[in-house]
C-alpha positions in Angstrom: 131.3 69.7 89.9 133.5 70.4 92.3 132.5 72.0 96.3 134.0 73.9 98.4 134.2 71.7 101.9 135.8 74.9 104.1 136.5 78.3 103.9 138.4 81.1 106.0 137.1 84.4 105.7 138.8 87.9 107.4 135.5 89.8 108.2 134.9 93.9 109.7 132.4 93.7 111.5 130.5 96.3 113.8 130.4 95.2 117.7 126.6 94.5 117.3 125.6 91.6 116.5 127.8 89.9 118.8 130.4 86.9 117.9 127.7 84.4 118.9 125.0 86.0 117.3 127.0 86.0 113.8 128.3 82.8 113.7 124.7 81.4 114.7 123.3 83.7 111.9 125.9 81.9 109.6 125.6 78.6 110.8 121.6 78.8 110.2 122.3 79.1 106.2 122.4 75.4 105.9 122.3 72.4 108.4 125.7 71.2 107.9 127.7 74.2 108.0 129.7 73.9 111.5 131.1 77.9 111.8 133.9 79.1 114.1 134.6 82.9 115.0 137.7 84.3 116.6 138.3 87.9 117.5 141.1 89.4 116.3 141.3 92.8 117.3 138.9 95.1 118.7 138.3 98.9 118.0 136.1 101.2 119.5 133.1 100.5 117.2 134.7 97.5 115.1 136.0 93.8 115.6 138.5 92.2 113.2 137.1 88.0 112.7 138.2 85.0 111.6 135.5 82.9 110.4 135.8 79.4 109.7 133.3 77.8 107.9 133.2 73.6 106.8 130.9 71.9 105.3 129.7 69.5 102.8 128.8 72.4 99.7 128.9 75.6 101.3 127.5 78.3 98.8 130.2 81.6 98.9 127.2 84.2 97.7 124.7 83.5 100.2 127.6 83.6 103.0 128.7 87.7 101.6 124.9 88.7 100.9 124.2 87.3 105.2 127.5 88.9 106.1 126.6 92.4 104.5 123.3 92.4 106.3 124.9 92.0 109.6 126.8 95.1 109.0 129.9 94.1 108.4 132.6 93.5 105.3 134.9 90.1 103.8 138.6 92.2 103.8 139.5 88.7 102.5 139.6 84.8 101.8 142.3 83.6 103.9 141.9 80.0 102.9 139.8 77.5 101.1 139.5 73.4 100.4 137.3 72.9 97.4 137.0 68.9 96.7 136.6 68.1 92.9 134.5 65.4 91.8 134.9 63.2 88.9 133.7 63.8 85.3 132.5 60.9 83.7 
């Protein structure tokens, strides 16, 4: 089956939590995931993020159902490495 090894998401989310508090929230979903955030642009009561998140089998769902609970959206997945493995 194959996994998804990294993935680059384009995320609304509200000023609160901050950066570090969402990418630790993410990061905490599984002990492998390494996460990176990088504002984008700022609005009054909204940031624009890159997140970047690599791993060994990240699971997509649980990172939109996290996401959502913070308050904020995916606008879109920028990027993503899926490694296939081999069917016997």
């Amino acid at each position: 089956m194959a996994s998804i090894r990294k993935i680059v998401l384009d995320v609304l989310k509200p000023h609160q939590p901050n950066g570090v508090e969402f990418a630790t929230a993410l990061a905490e979903l599984s002990p492998d995931y390494q996460v990176r955030l990088t504002v984008v642009e700022v609005d009054e009561k909204t940031e624009s993020v890159m997140v970047v998140i690599e791993g060994e089998n990240i699971e997509f769902t649980p990172i939109g159902e996290l996401i959502k609970k913070l308050g904020a959206s995916i606008h879109s997945i920028d990027e993503v490495e899926v490694q296939g493995s081999k069917i016997d």
